[in-house]
C-alpha positions in Angstrom: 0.0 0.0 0.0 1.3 3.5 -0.8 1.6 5.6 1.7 -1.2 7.6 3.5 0.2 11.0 2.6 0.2 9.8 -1.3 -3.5 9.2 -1.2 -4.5 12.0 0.1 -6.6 14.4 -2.5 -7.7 17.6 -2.6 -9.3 17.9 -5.2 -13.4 16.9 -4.1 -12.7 19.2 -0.9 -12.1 21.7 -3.4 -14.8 21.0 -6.0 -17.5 21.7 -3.0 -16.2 24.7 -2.0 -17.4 27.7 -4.6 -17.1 31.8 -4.2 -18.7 31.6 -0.9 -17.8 28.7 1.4 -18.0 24.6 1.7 -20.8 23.3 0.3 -22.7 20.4 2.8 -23.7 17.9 0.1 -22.9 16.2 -2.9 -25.4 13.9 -5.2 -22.9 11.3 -5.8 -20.0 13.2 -6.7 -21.8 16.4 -7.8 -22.0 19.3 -5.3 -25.3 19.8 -4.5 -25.5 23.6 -4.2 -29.8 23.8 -3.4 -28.5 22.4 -0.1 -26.3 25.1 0.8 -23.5 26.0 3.3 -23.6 24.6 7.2 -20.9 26.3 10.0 -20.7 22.7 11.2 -18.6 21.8 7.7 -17.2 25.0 7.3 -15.6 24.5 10.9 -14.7 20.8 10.1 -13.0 21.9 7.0 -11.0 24.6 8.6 -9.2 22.4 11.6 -8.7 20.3 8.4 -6.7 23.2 6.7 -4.5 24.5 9.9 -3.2 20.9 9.7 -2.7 20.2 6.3 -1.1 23.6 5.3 2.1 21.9 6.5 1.6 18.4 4.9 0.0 19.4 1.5 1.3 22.9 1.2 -1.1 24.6 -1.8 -1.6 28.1 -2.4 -5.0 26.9 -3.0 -5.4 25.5 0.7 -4.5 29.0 1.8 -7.1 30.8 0.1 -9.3 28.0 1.5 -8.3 29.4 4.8 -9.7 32.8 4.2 -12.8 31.6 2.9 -13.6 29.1 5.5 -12.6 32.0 8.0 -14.8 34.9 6.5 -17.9 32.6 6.2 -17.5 31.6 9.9 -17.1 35.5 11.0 -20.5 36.1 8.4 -22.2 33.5 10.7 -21.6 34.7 14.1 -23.9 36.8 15.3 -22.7 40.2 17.8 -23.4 38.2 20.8 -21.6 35.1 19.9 -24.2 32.7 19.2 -24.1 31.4 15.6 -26.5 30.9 12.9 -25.7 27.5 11.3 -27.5 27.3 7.6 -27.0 29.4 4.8 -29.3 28.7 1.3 -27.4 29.2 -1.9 -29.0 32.3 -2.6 -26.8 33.2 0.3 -29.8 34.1 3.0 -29.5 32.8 6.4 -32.0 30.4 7.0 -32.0 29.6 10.6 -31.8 31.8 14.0 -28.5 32.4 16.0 -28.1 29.7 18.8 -25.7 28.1 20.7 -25.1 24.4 19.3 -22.7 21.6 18.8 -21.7 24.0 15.5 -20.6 26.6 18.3 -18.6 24.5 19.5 -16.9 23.3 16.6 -16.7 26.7 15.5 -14.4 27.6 19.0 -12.2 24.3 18.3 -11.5 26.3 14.7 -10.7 28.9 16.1 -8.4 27.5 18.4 -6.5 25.6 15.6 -6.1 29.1 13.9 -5.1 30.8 16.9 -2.6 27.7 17.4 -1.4 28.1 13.8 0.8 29.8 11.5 -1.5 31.8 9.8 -1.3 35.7 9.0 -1.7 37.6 12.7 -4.7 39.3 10.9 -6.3 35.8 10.7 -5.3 34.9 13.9 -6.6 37.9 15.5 -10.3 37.2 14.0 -9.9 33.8 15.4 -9.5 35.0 18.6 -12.7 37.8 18.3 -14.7 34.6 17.2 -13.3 32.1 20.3 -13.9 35.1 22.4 -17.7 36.0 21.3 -18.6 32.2 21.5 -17.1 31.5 24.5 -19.7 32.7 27.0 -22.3 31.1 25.6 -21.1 27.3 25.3 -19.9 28.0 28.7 -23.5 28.1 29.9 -24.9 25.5 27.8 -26.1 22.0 28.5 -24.8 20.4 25.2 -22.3 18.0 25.9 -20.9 17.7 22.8 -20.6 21.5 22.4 -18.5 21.4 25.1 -16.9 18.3 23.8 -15.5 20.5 20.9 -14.7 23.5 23.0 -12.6 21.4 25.2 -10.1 20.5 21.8 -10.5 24.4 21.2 -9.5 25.6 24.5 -6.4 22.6 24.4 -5.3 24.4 21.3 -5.6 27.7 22.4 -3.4 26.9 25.9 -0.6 25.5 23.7 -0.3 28.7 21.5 -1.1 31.5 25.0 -0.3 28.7 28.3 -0.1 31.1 30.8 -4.0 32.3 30.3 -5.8 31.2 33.4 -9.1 32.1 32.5 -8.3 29.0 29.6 -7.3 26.9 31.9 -10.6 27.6 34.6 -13.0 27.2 31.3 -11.3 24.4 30.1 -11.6 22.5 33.9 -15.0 23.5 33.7 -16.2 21.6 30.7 -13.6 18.7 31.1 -15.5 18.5 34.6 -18.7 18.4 33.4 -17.8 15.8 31.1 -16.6 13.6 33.6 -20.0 14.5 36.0 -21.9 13.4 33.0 -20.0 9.9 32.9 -20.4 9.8 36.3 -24.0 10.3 36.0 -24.5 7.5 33.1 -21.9 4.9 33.9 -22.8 1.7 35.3 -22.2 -2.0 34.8 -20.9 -2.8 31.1 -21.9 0.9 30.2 -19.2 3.0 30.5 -20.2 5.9 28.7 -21.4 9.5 29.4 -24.9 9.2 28.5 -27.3 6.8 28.3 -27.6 6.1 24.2 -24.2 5.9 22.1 -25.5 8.4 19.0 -23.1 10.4 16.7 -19.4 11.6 17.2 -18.8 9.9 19.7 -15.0 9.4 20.1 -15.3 12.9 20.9 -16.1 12.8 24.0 -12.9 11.0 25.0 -10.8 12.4 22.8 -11.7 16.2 24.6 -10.7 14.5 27.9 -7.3 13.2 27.0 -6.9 16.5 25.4 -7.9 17.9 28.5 -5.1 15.7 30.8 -2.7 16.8 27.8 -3.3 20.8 28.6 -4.0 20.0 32.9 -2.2 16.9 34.4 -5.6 15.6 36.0 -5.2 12.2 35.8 -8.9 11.9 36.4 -9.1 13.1 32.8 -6.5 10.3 31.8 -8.6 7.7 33.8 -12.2 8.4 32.4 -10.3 9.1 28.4 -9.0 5.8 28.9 -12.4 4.0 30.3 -14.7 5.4 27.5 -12.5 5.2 25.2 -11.7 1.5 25.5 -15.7 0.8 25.9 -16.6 2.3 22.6 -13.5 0.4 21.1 -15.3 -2.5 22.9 -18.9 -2.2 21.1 -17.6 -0.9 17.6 -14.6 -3.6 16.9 -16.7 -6.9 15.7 -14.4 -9.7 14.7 -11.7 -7.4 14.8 -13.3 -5.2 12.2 -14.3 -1.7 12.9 -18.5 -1.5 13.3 -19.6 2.3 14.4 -22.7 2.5 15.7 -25.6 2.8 13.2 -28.0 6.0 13.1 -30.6 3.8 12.2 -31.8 3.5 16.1 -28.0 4.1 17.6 -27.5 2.1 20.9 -29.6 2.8 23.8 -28.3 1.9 27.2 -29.9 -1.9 27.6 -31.1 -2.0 24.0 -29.8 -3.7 20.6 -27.3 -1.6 18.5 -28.0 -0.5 15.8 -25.7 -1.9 12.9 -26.7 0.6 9.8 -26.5 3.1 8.6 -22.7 3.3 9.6 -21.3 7.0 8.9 -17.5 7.9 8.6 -17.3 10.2 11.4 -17.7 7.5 13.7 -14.7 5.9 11.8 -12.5 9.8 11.4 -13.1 10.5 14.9 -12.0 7.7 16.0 -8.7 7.6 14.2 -8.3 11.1 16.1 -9.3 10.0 19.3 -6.7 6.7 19.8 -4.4 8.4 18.0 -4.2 10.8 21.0 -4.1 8.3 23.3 -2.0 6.5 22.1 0.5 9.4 21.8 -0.4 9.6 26.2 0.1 6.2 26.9 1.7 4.4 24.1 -0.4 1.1 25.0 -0.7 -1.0 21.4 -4.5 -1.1 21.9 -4.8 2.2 20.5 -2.6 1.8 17.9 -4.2 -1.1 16.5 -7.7 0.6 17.0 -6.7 3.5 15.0 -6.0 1.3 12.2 -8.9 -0.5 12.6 -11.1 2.5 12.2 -8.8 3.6 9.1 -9.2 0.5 7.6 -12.6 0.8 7.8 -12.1 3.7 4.7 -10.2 1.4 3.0 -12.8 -1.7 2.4 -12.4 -3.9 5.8 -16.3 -3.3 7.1 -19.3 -5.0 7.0 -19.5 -4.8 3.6 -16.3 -4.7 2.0 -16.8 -1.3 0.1 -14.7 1.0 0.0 -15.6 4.8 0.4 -12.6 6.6 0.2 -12.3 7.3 -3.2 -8.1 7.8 -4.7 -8.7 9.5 -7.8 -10.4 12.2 -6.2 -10.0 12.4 -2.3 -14.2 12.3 -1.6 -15.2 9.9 0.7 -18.8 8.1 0.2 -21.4 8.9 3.1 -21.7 6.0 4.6 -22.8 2.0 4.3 -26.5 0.9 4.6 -28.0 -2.1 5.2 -27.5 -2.5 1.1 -24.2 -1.5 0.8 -22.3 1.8 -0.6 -24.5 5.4 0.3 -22.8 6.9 -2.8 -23.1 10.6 -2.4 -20.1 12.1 -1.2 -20.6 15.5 0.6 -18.3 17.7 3.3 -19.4 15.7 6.3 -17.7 12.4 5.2 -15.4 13.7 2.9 -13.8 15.6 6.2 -14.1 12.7 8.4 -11.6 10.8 6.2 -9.4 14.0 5.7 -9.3 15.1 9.7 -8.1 11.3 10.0 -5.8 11.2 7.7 -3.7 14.6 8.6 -4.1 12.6 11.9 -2.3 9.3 10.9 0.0 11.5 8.4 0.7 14.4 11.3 1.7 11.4 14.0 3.5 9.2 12.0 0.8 6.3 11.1 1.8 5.9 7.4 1.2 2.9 6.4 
């Protein structure tokens, strides 16, 4: 197999971004521009770009940058919430809230502010973390703090002697591990009750958490949750996300379809930090599980990552291949990638 860094593409990442921003959806390999513009891929695509300026340098990816950046600012409103859909006519279709897009928003930001960017671009990163900040602090949405956490993380490394980073970033790891707390109980060791969407995410903010703190609590519960999920995705040694077909409820039967690559590219992210905190095999071997999974080795021996033009298919059904190829999945694969490429998992 050529290496990882050889198959990466560009070029569908590219093709669904136009004048404006990042498309959200493709019909098969065709942007589908009636669907419009989402701050939840926009933000995906620019923690992509902070990482890959380094490992695919492009003049293109640059410009990217900007883009991703401006549409992100256009979103926000004055008070920090953020409105998350645009229409291709370019009006705002949906009110300003607070959401797991908020929070996703704040972790790119952080990569910015943690970034070799212009300081121009860095200074708008931090007016956006800034305005957004108040209001996932208040929330009740633990995956929006889930993606504040990684923001915060990257935020400490570039300014670690902010305190006020360090008491919000304590805050939200905490609740995280109250939630756990909460939820956890003989063979369910998880932070809520169903196992949904994204959901390496929630261990992959506490490691990043123990990274930026030293709380081993955050170690211990990272490790826990993180080795439970490995637990009920890995099925004869093959990686098996969760399906969103009726997800896994606490007690209930998981569901097996519709399997989507974030599970998979979040994943990849997650072990790959802990394996870089512990160095324990397990995670290692995980994260190339959950790569593999791009790659053909699933339930159905498909393969959605596509090498002639870097998209990535959205998913596999109970029939095989979903063969649209929009942002969502097409940034999962991407964010895991610059992951395995970034830390030295080539092959």
């Amino acid at each position: 197999m050529l290496k990882l860094q050889q198959l990466v593409k560009l070029d569908h990442l590219f093709a669904l971004t136009d004048d404006n921003a990042l498309l959200q959806h493709a019909k098969f390999s065709i942007p589908a521009k009636r669907e419009g513009y989402a701050v939840d891929d926009n933000a995906r695509a620019l923690v992509f770009t902070t990482i890959a300026r380094t490992l695919w340098p492009s003049k293109n990816l640059e410009a990217l940058q900007h883009k991703l950046m401006s549409f992100l600012l256009l979103m926000q409103s004055e008070d920090g919430r953020f409105h998350n859909l645009m229409d291709f006519s370019h009006r705002i279709i949906d009110n300003p809230t607070v959401g797991d897009y908020t929070g996703r928003a704040i972790w790119a930001a952080g990569k910015v502010i943690n970034s070799d960017m212009s300081p121009g671009a860095r200074a708008a990163a931090r007016l956006m973390f800034d305005r957004s900040l108040p209001g996932v602090r208040e929330c009740g949405w633990p995956r929006t703090q889930a993606y504040a956490c990684l923001g915060l993380c990257e935020r400490l490394q570039a300014e670690p002697e902010d305190d006020n980073l360090k008491f919000d970033l304590k805050k939200m790891a905490d609740n995280l591990v109250n939630l756990y707390n909460c939820n956890r109980a003989e063979n369910w060791e998880w932070f809520e009750s169903i196992i949904t969407y994204d959901n390496p995410r929630f261990s992959q903010a506490l490691l990043a958490a123990y990274q930026s703190l030293g709380d081993p609590t955050y170690l211990s519960v990272g490790e826990k949750t993180i080795q439970f999920l490995r637990k009920v995705t890995t099925v004869d040694e093959i990686f098996v996300p969760i399906g969103s077909n009726g997800w896994y409820p606490k007690d209930g039967k998981r569901a097996l379809y519709d399997q989507q690559p974030i599970e998979a590219g979040a994943m990849v992210e997650a072990t790959a930090l802990a394996y870089r905190l512990t160095r324990s095999s397990l995670y290692e071997k995980t994260l190339h599980q959950a790569l593999e999974w791009f790659f053909g080795k699933n339930t159905k021996s498909v393969r959605l990552y596509v090498e002639s033009t870097g998209a990535c298919n959205d998913g596999i059904t109970e029939v095989g291949l979903n063969e649209n190829q929009g942002a969502e999945s097409t940034l999962a694969f991407l964010l895991g990638a610059a992951t395995c490429v970034e830390g030295g998992f080539q092959e």
